[in-house]
C-alpha positions in Angstrom: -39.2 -11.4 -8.3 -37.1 -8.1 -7.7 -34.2 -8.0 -5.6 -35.7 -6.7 -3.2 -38.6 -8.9 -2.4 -35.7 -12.1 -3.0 -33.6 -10.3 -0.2 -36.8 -9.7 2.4 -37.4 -13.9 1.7 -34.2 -14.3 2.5 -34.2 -12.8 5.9 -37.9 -13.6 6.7 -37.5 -17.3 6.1 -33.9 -18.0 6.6 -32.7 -15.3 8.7 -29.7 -14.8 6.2 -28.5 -10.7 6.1 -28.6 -10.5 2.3 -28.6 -7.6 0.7 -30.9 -6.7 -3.1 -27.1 -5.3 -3.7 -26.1 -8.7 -3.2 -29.1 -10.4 -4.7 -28.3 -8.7 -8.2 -24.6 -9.7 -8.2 -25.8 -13.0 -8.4 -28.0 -12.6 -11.0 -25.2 -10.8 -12.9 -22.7 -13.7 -12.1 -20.1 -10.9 -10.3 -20.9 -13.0 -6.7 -21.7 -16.4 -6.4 -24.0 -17.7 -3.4 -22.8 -20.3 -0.9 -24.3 -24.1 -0.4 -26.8 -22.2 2.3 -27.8 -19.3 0.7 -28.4 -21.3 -2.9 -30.6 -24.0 -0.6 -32.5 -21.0 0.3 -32.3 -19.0 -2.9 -34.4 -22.2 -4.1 -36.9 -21.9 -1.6 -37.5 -18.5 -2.0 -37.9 -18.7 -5.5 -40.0 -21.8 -5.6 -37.8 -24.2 -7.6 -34.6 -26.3 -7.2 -30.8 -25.7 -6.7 -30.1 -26.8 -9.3 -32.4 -24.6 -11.5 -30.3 -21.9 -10.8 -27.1 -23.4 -11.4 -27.1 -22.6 -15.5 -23.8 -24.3 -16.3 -22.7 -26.7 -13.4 -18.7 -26.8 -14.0 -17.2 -26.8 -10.4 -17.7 -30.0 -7.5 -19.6 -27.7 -5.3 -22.1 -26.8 -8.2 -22.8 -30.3 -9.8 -23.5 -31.4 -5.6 -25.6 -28.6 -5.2 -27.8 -29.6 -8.7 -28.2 -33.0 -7.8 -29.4 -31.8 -4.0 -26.8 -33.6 -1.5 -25.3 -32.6 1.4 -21.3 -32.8 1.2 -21.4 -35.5 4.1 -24.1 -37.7 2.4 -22.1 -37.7 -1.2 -18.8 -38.3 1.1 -20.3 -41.3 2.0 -21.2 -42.5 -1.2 -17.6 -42.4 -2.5 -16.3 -44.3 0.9 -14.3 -40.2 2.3 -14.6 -38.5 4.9 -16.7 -36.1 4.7 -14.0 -33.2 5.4 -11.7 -34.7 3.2 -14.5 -34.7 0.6 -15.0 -30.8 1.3 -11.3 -29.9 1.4 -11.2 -31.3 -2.4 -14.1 -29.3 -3.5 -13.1 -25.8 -1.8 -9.3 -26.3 -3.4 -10.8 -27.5 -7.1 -8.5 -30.4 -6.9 -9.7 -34.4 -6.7 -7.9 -36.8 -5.4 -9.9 -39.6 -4.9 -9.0 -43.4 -6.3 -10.0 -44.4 -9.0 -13.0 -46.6 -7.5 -14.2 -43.0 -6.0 -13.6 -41.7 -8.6 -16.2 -44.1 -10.9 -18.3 -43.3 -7.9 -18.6 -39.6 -8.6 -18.6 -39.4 -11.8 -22.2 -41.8 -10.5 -23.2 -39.7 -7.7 -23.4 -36.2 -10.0 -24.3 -37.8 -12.9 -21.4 -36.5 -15.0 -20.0 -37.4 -18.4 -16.1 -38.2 -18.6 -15.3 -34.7 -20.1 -18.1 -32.7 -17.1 -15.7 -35.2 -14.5 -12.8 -33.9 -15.8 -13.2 -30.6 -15.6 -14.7 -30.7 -12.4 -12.0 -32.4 -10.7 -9.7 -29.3 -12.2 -7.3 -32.5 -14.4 -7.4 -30.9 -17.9 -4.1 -29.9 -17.8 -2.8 -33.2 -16.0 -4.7 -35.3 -19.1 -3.3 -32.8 -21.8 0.0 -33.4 -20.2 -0.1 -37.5 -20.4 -2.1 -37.6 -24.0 1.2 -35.3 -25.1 3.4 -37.8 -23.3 1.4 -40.5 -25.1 1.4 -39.3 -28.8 5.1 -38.7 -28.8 6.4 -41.5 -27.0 4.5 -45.2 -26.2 1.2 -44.9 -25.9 0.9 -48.2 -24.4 2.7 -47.3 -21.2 -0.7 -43.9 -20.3 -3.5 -46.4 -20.7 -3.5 -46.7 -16.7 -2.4 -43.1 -15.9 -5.2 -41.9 -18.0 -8.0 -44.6 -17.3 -7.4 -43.4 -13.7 -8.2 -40.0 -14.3 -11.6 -41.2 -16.4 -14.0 -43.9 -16.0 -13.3 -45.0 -19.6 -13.6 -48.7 -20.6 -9.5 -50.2 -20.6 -10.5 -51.2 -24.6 -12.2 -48.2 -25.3 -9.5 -46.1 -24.1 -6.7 -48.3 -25.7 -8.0 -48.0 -29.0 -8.4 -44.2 -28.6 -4.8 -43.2 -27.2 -3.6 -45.9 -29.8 -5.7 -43.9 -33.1 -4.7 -40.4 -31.0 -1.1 -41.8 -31.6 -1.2 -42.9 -34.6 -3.0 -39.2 -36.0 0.5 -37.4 -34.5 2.8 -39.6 -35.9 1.2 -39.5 -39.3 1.3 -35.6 -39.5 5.2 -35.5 -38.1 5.9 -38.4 -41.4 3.8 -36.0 -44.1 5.6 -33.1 -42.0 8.7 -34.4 -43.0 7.8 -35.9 -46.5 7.1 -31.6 -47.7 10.9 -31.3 -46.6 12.2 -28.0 -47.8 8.8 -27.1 -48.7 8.0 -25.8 -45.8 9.6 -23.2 -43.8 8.3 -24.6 -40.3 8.4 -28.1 -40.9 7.1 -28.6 -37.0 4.1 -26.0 -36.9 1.5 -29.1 -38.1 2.8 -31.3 -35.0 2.5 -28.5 -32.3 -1.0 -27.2 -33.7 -2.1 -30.9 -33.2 -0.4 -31.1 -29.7 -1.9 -27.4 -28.6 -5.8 -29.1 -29.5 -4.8 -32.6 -27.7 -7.5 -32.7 -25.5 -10.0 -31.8 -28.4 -8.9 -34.7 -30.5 -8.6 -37.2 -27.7 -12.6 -36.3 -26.9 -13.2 -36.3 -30.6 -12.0 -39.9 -30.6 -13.8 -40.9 -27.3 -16.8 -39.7 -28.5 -19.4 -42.9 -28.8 -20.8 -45.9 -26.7 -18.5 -44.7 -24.0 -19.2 -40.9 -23.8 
């Protein structure tokens, strides 16, 4: 359907003043349509919301693929509903770790989708660097809270995730004089931390 004939649906059945301008800065990904228009973008075009969502990656766009309203997921995870919304619009969870498990439910999302949805890669490659250089032990419950990863599952991944950086730091310092940066194995390890931690995750519990 052109542009066009998208934009006149639009205002016909919805009464929404979109522009074909508009309608093909979607389609090129240089706009993005709200929860209203998308709802009606779907009606217009015969098919779902999330049909047109190609990659879901934010809050907003894994609630929009699964079809609920922001007050009806709200009350899934036990929020308010505007305390629900004012997560989603700043990219930043910070629900418990019960609503958190409920999420994760609600959207149907994998422990790496949840992740990045709540916008806490950088907090987890933060602890899992924290982890490998220090006591491992002691980021089972900052991490677990971030993920809904079975405890022993996610003990005996932080512990091998551990036990991979300390390995390279003793052959790092084994070469000796060898080599001319003997840290450069240790950081390249730390720089892909969240790689190797969902490497090791990878399983019954992914």
């Amino acid at each position: 359907m052109a542009p066009g004939h998208v934009a006149y649906g639009l205002r016909a059945q919805y009464g929404l003043p979109v522009t074909p301008e508009t309608v093909t800065a979607w389609e090129r990904g240089l706009a993005v349509p709200g929860t209203r228009e998308l709802t009606a973008l779907a009606g217009v075009l015969w098919c779902s919301p999330g049909e047109l969502l190609s990659t879901a990656t934010s809050l907003r766009e894994h609630r929009i693929a699964r079809g609920l309203a922001p007050d009806e997921l709200a009350r899934r995870l036990g929020m308010d509903a505007s305390a629900y919304l004012r997560m989603e619009e700043s990219g930043r969870w910070r629900g418990n770790e019960r609503q958190t498990a409920a999420l994760a439910g609600a959207l149907g999302l994998a422990p790496r989708e949840l992740l990045a949805a709540t916008g806490r890669d950088k907090d987890l490659a933060e602890l899992l660097r924290d982890a490998v250089t220090s006591r491992w032990q002691a980021y089972v419950r900052p991490v677990g809270k971030m993920l809904p990863l079975e405890r022993g599952h996610l003990q005996d991944v932080l512990q091998q995730l551990h036990a991979d950086y300390q390995s390279r730091m003793v052959a790092t310092l084994s070469w000796g004089a060898a080599s001319d940066d003997t840290g450069e194995p240790g950081r390249e390890f730390l720089d892909r931390i969240v790689d190797h931690f969902w490497e090791l995750a990878r399983g019954p519990q992914h």
